[in-house]
BABA-142507 format. One record per residue (C-alpha): x, y, z; residue number from 1; residue in three letters. Coordinates in steps of 0.001 Angstrom, whole numbers. Layout:
<atoms>
ATOM    east   north      up   n res
ATOM       X       Y       Z NUM ALA
...
</atoms>
This chain:
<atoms>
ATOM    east   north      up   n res
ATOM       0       0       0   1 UNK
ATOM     901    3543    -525   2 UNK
ATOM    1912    5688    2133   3 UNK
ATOM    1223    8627     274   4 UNK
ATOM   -2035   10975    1503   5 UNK
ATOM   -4726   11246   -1467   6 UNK
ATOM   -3953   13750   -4056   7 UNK
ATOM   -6027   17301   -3576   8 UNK
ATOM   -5826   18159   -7235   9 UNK
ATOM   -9204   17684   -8643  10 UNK
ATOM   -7831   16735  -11879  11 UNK
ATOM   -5921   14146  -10520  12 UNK
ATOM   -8753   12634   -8306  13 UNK
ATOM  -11611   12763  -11899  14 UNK
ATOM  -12716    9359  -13039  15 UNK
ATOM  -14210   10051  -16627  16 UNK
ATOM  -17978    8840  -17570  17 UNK
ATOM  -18581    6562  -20204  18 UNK
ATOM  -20396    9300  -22266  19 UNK
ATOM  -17311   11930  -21602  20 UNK
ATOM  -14725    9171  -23051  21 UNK
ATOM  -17346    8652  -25824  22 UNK
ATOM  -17686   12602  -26376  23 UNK
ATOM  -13818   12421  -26695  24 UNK
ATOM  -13464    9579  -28654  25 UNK
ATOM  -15694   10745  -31533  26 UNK
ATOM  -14157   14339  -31442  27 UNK
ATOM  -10794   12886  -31703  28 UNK
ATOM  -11609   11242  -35136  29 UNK
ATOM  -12683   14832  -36910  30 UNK
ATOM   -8840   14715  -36831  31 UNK
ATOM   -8117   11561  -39024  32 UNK
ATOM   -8169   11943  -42658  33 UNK
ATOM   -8003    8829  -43321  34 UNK
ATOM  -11398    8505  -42274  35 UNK
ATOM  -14659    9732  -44176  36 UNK
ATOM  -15986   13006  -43180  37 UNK
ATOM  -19253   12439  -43565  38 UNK
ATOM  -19607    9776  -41829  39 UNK
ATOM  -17912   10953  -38986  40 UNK
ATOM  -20250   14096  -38598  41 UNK
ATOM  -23150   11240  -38903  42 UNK
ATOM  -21821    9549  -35893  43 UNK
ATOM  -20846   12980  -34312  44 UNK
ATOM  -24791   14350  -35350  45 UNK
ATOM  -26006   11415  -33752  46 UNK
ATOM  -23873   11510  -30367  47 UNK
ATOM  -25004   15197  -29782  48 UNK
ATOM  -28626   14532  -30127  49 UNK
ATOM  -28309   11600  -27458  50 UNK
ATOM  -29413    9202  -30102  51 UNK
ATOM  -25882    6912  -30638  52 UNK
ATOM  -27242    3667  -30624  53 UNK
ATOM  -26341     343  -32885  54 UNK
ATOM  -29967     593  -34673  55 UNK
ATOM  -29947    4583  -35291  56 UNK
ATOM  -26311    4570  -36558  57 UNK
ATOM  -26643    1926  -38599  58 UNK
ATOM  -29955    2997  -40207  59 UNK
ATOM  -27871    6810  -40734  60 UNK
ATOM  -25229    5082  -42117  61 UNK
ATOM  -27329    3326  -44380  62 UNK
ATOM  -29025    6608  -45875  63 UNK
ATOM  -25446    8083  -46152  64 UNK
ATOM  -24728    5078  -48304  65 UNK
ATOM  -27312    5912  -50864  66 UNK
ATOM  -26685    9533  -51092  67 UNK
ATOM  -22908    8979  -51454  68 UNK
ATOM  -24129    6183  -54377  69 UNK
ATOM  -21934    3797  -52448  70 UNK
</atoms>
């Protein structure tokens, strides 16, 4: 066991939330351009309006499919 007293910096002492590592994830792949930009402002669309979920991204992804003529 440590000996050392628990750290007062607040920073230190934050356990993320599954949505804020989500949040962080998705804005971290804006920055890959190896990845389509489209569908990365589908996924980040859908994140923002609280509706990321296996059915609603698929179905988006779907319609993106046909307007890109994919």
């Amino acid at each position: 066991m440590s000996t050392e007293p628990p750290s007062s910096d607040k920073a230190a002492s934050h356990v993320r939330s599954g949505p804020e590592i989500v949040a962080d994830f998705v804005t971290s792949l804006k920055g890959d351009p190896k990845l389509d930009a489209e569908t990365v402002a589908t996924i980040e669309g859908l994140l923002k309006k609280g509706k990321l979920t296996f059915i609603n991204l698929l179905k988006s992804l779907e319609d993106l499919r046909g307007k890109t003529g994919i």
